[in-house]
VOZA-245217 format. One record per residue (C-alpha): residue number from 1; residue in three letters; x, y, z. Coordinates in Angstrom, 2 decimals. Example, Ala and Ser with C-alpha at 12.3 -4.5 7.8 and 13.67 -1.06 7.14 Angstrom:
BEGIN
(1 'ALA' (12.30 -4.50 7.80))
(2 'SER' (13.67 -1.06 7.14))
//
This chain:
BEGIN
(1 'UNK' (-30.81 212.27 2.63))
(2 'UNK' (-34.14 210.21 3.88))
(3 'UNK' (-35.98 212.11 2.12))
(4 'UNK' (-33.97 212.18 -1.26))
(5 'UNK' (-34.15 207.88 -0.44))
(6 'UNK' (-37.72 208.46 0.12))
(7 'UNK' (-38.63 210.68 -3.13))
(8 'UNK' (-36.11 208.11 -5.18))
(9 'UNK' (-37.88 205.27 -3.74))
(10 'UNK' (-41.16 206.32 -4.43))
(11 'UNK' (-40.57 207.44 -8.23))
(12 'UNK' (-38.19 204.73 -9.20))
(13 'UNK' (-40.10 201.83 -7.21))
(14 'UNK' (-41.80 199.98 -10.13))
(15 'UNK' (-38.27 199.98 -11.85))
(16 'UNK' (-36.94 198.48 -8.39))
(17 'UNK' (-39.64 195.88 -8.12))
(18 'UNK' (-39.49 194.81 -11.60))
(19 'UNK' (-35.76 194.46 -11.29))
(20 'UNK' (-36.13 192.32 -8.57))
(21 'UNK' (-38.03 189.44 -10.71))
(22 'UNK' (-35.20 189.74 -13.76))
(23 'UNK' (-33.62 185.97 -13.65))
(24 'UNK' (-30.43 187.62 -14.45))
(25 'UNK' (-29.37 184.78 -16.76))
(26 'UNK' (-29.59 184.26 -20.57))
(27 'UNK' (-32.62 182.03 -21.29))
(28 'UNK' (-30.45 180.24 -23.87))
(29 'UNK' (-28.11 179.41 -20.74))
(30 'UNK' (-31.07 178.58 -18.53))
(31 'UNK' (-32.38 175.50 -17.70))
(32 'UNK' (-35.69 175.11 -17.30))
(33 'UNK' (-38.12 173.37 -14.54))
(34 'UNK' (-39.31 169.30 -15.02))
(35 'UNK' (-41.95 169.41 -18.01))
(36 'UNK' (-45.21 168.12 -16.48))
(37 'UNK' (-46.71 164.51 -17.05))
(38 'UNK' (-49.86 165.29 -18.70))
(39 'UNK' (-50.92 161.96 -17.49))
(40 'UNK' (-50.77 162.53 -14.22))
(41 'UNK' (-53.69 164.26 -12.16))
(42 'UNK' (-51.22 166.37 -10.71))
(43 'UNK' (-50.62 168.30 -13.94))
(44 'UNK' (-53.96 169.36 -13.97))
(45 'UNK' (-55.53 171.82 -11.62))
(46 'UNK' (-58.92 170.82 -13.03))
(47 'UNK' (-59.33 167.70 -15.01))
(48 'UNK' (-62.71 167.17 -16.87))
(49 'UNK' (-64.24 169.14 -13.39))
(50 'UNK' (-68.13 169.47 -14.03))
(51 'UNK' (-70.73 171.66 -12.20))
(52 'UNK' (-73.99 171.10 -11.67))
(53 'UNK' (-75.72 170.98 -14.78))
(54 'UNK' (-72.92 171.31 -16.89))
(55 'UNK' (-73.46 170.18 -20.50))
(56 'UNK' (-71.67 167.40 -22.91))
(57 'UNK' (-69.03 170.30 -24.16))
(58 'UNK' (-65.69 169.37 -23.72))
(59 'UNK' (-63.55 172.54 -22.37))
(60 'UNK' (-59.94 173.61 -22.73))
(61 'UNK' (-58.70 176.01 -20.76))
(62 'UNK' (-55.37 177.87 -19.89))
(63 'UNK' (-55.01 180.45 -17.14))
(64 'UNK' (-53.29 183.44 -16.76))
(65 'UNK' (-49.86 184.16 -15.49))
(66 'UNK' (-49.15 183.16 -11.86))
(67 'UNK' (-45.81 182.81 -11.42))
(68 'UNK' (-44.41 186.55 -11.00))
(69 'UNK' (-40.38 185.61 -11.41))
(70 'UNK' (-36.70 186.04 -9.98))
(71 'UNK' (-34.92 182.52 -10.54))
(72 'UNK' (-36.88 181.42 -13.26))
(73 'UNK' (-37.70 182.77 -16.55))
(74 'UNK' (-40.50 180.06 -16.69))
(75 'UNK' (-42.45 179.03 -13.36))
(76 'UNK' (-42.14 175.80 -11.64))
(77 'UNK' (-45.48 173.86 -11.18))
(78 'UNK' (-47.09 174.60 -8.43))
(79 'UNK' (-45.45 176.96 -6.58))
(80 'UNK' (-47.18 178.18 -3.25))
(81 'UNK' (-47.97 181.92 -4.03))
(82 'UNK' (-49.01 180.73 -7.79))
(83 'UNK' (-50.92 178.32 -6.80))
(84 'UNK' (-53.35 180.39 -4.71))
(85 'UNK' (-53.35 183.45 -7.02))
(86 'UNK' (-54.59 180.23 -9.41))
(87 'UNK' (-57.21 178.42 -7.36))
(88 'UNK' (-58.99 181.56 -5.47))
(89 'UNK' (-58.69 184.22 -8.23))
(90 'UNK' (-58.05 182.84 -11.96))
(91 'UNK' (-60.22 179.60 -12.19))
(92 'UNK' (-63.80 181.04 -10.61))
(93 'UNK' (-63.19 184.38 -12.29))
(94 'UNK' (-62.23 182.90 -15.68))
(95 'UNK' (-63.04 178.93 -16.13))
(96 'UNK' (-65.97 180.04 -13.88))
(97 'UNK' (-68.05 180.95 -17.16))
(98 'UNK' (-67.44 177.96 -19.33))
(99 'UNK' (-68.75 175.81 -16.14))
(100 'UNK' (-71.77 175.21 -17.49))
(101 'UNK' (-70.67 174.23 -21.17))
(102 'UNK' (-69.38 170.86 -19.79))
(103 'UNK' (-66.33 169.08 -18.44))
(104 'UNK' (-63.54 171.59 -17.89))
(105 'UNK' (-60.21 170.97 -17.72))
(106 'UNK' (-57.27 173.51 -16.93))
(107 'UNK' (-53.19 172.07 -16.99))
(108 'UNK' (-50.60 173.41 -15.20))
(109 'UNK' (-47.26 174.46 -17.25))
(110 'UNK' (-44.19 175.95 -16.48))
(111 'UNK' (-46.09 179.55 -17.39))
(112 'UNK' (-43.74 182.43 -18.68))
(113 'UNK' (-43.31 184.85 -15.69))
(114 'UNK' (-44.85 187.92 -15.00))
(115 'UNK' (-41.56 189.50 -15.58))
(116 'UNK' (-42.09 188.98 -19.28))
(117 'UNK' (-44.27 190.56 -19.75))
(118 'UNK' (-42.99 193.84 -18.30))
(119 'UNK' (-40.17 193.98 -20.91))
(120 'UNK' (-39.48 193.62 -24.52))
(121 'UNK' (-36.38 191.51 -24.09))
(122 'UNK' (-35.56 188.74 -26.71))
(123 'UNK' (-35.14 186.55 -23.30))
(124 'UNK' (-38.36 186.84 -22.26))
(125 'UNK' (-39.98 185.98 -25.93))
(126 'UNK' (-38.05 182.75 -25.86))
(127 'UNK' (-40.27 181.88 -22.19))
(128 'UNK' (-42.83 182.99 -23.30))
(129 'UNK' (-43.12 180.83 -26.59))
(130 'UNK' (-40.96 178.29 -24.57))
(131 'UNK' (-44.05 177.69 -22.77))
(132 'UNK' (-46.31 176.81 -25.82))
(133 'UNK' (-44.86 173.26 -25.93))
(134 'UNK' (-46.07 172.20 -22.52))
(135 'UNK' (-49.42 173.42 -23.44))
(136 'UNK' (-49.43 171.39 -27.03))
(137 'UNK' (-48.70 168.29 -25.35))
(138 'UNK' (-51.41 169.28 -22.52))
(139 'UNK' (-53.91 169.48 -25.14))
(140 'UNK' (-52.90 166.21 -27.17))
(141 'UNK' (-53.60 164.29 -23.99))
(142 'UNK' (-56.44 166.38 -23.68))
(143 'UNK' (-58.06 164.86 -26.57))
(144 'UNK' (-57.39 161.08 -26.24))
(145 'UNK' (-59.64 161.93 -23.10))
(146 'UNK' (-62.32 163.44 -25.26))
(147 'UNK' (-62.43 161.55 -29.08))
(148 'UNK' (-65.51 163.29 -29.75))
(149 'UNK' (-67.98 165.32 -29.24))
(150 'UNK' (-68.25 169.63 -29.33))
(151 'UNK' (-65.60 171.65 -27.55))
(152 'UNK' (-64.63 174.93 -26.43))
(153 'UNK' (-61.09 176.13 -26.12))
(154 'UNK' (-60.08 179.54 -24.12))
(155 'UNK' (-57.21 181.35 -22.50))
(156 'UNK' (-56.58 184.69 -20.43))
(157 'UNK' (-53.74 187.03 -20.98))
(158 'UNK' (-50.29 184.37 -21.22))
(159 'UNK' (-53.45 181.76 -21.56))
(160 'UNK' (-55.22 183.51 -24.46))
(161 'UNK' (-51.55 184.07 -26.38))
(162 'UNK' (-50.83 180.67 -25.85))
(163 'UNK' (-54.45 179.04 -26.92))
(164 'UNK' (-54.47 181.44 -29.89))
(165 'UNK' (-51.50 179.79 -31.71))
(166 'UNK' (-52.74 176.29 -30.74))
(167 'UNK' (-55.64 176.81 -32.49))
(168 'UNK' (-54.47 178.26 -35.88))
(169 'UNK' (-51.46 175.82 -35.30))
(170 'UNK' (-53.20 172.76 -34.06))
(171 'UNK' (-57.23 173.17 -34.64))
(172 'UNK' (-57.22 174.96 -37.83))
(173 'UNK' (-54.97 172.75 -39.71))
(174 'UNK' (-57.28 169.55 -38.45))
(175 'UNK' (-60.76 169.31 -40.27))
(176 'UNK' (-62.19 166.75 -37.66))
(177 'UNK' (-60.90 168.88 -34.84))
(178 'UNK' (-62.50 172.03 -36.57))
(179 'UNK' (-65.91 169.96 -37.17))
(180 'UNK' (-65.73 169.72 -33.49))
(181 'UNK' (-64.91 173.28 -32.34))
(182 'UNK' (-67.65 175.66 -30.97))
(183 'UNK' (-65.69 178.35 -30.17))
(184 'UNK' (-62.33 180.06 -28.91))
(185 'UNK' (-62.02 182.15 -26.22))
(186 'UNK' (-59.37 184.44 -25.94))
(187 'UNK' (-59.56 187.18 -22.84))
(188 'UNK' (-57.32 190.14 -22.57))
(189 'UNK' (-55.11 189.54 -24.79))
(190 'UNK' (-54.44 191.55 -28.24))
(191 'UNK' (-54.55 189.10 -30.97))
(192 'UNK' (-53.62 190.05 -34.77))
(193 'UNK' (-56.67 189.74 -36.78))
(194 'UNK' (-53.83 189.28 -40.09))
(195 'UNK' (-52.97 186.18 -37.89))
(196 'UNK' (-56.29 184.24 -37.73))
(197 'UNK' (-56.42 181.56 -39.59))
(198 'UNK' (-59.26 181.88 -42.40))
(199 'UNK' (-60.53 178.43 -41.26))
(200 'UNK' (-61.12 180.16 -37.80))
(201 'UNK' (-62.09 183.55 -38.19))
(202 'UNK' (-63.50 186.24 -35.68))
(203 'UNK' (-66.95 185.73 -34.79))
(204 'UNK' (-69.14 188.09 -36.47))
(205 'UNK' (-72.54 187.26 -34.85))
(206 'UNK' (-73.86 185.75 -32.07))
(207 'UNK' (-74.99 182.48 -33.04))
(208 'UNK' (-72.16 181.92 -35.18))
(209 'UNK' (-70.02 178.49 -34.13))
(210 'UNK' (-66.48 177.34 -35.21))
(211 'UNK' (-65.01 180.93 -34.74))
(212 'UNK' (-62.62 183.81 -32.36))
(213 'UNK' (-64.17 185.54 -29.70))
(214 'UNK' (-61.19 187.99 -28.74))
(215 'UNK' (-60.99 191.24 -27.00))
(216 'UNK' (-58.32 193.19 -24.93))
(217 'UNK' (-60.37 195.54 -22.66))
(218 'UNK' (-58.95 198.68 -21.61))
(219 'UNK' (-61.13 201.05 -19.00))
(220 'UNK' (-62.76 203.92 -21.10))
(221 'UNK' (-61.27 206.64 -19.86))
(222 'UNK' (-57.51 205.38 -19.70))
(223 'UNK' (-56.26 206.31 -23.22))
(224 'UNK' (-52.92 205.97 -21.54))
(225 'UNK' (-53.40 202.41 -20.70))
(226 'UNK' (-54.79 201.99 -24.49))
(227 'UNK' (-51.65 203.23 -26.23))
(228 'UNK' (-49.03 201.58 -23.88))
(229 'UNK' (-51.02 198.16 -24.37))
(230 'UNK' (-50.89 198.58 -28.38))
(231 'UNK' (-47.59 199.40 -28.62))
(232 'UNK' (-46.23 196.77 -26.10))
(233 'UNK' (-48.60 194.19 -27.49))
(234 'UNK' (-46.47 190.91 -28.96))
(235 'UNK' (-48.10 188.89 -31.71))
(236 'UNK' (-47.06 185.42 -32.91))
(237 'UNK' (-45.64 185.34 -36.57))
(238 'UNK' (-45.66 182.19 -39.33))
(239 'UNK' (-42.42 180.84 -37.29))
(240 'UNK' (-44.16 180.73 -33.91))
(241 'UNK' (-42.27 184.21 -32.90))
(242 'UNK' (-43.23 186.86 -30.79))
(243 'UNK' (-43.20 189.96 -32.39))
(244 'UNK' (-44.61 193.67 -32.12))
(245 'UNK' (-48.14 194.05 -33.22))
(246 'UNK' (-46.96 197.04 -34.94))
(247 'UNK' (-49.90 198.44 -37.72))
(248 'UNK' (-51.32 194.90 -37.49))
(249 'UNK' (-55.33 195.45 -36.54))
(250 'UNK' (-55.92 193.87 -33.90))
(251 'UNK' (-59.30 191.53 -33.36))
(252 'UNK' (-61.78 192.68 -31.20))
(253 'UNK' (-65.20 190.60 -30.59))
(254 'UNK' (-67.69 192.75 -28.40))
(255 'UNK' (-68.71 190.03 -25.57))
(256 'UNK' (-71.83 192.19 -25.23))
(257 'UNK' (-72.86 191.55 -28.56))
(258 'UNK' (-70.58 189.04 -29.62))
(259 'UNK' (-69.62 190.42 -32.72))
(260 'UNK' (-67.00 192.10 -34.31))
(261 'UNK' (-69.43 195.59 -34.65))
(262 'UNK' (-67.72 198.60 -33.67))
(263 'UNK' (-71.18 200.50 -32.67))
(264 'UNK' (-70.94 201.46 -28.77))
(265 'UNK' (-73.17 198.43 -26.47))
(266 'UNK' (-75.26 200.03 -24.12))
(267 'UNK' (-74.65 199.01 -20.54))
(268 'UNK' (-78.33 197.35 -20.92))
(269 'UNK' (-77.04 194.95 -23.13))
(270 'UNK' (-75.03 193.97 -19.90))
(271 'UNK' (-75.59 190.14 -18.73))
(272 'UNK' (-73.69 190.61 -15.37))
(273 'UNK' (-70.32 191.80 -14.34))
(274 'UNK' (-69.13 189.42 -10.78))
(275 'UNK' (-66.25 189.14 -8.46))
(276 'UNK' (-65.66 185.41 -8.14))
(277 'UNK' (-62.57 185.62 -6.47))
(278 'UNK' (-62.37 182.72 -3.61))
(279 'UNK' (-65.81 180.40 -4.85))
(280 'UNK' (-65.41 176.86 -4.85))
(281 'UNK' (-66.04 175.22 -8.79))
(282 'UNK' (-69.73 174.93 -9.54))
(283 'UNK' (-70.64 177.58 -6.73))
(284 'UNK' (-72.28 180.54 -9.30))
(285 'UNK' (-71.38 183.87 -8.08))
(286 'UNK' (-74.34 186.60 -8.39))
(287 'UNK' (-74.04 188.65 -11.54))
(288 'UNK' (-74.56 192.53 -11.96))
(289 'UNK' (-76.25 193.34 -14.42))
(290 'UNK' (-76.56 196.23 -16.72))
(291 'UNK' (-73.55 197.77 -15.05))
(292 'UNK' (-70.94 197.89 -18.11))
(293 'UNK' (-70.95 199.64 -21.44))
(294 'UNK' (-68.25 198.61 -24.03))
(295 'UNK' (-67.47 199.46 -27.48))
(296 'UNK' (-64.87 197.92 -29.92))
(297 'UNK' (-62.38 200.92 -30.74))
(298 'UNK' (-58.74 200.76 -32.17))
(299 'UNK' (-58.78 197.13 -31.70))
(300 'UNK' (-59.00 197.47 -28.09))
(301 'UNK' (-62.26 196.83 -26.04))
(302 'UNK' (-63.11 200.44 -24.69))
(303 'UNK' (-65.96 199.81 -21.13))
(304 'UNK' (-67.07 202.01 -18.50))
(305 'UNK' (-65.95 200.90 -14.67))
(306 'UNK' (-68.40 200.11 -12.47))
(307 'UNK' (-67.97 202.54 -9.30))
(308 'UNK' (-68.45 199.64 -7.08))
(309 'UNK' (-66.16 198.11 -4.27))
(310 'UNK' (-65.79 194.71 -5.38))
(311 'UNK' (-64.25 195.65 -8.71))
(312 'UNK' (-61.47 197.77 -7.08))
(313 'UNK' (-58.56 196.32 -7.72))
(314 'UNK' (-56.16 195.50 -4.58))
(315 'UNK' (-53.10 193.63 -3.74))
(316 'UNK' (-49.53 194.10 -4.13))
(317 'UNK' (-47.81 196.11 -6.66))
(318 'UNK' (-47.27 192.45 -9.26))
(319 'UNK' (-50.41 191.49 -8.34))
(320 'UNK' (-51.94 194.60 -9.82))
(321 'UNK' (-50.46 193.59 -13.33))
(322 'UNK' (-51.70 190.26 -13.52))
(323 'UNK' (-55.59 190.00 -15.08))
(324 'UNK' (-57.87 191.46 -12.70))
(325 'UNK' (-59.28 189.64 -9.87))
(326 'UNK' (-62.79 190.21 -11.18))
(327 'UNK' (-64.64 189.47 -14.52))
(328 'UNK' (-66.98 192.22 -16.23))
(329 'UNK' (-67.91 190.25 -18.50))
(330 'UNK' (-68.83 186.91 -16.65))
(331 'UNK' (-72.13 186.25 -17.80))
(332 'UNK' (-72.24 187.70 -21.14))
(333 'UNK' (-69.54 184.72 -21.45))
(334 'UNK' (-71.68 182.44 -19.91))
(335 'UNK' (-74.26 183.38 -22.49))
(336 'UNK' (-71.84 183.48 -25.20))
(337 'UNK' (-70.76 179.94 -24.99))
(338 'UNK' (-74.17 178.41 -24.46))
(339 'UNK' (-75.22 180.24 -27.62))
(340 'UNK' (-72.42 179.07 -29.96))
(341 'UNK' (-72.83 175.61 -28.77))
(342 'UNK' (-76.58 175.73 -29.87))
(343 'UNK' (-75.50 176.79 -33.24))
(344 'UNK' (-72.81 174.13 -33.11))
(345 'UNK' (-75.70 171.51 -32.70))
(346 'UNK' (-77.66 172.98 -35.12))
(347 'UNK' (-75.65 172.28 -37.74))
(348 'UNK' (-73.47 169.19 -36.84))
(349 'UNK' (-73.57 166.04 -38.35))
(350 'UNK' (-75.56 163.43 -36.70))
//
């Protein structure tokens, strides 16, 4: 009997664990946390933060998912647990790179769970898009702070959905905001390239400004990983719905080269992978360089894995499906941004 319990336990235990974060309740029955005041520091876990030598960019960003579930459907501000996973692993892994771009600012919002996105439920759709209001009104506050000037907007995994759909939404629509824009960032996350807006396309070179940089990386090797991600992927539609990606292509914008070209980047082309995890904002971590080769393939970003320690990924059995607690592709972002904002000057209006 232990060791049926133990062979049960050990093949059904994801199931089990993932289980264990279901609300339980209808999210058209639920009621949802306090929405945050945007004009309150506390809604921000940075607001307009600059390091040292930052630049006059103005930087949006939203983080990844936190909050990993059981009563809610969509995460209370700053819970404990959340709030660490937020501080020490998301914001010097993933704001890290935009640091030097200028005055970065990250909101808090009551973030869809992790829970959903482990499931395909209707329930979890409605928190996830519940949570695109909180980050609208985040960003309208965001820019009576900053009436001018260039900016930068980017998001990882929930982040990335959620600042994809604000910019063809929001940005795209707006031609002083799009005047403005030097680039969007979204990281791991699968984005429909039938769902840009034409106004904001994919970026196709380098030292082109005003455009997508998107990529969902996937290790190189893991074809298993590849499919499951495609065919779980959610997209937004016209109505601001979730739905399956389905034969959609999705984008894919090499950070290596940043470009949409398909032709394999040789791990030379590498600016330096890091694991940031636990800096304080402005520290810069050191970069490895030439570690990581990647390649745009099926709409997914295809890279080699480093075989070193620091980009082994640890923790408990959620915290191994949240975005990893390292960034590959740290400073080619670094570069990245620096680059399209030179273009952006280039060619602004005076």
């Amino acid at each position: 009997m232990v060791f049926l319990l133990t062979a049960a336990t050990a093949v059904w235990r994801g199931d089990i664990l993932r289980a264990g974060l279901d609300p339980q309740v209808p999210f058209q029955t639920y009621a949802p946390p306090p929405a945050p005041d945007y004009g309150a520091p506390a809604a921000w876990v940075l607001r307009d933060a600059r390091a040292p030598g930052a630049g006059n960019a103005a930087v949006f960003f939203v983080h990844s998912t936190t909050y990993e579930g059981g009563r809610h459907w969509n995460g209370p501000v700053g819970t404990a647990k959340g709030e660490r996973w937020l501080r020490e692993v998301v914001i010097p892994n993933y704001a890290g790179p935009f640091a030097r771009a200028g005055a970065v600012s990250a909101p808090r919002y009551r973030q869809a769970s992790l829970y959903t996105r482990l499931t395909l439920r209707e329930d979890a759709r409605d928190a996830r898009a519940f949570a695109y209001q909180d980050i609208v009104a985040a960003f309208e506050a965001w820019l009576e702070r900053h009436p001018e000037g260039p900016i930068v907007l980017a998001g990882v995994e929930q982040g990335g959905e959620l600042v994809e759909r604000l910019a063809r939404e929001r940005v795209a629509t707006d031609p002083s905001l799009r005047e403005r824009l030097a680039a969007v960032y979204l990281i791991d996350v699968v984005v429909a390239a039938s769902g840009l807006s034409p106004a904001l396309p994919a970026c196709g070179r380098r030292d082109q400004a005003g455009c997508v940089v998107a990529f969902s990386p996937v290790g190189d090797g893991n074809d298993g990983a590849a499919r499951r991600r495609l065919r779980r992927a959610l997209v937004w539609d016209a109505r601001g719905r979730l739905v399956e990606l389905e034969d959609r292509r999705p984008v894919c914008v090499n950070p290596l080269t940043g470009s949409t070209d398909t032709s394999p980047a040789p791990a030379r082309a590498h600016r330096g992978a890091t694991n940031a995890t636990g800096l304080e904002w402005g520290a810069h971590p050191a970069l490895m360089t030439r570690e990581v080769a990647a390649q745009c393939r099926d709409g997914l970003l295809r890279h080699t894995e480093p075989d070193l320690e620091s980009f082994r990924e640890t923790g408990s059995w959620a915290d191994r499906r949240k975005s990893r607690p390292y960034n590959l592709f740290y400073g080619d972002l670094e570069a990245d941004v620096q680059t399209r904002l030179a273009a952006w000057r280039a060619t602004a209006p005076a």
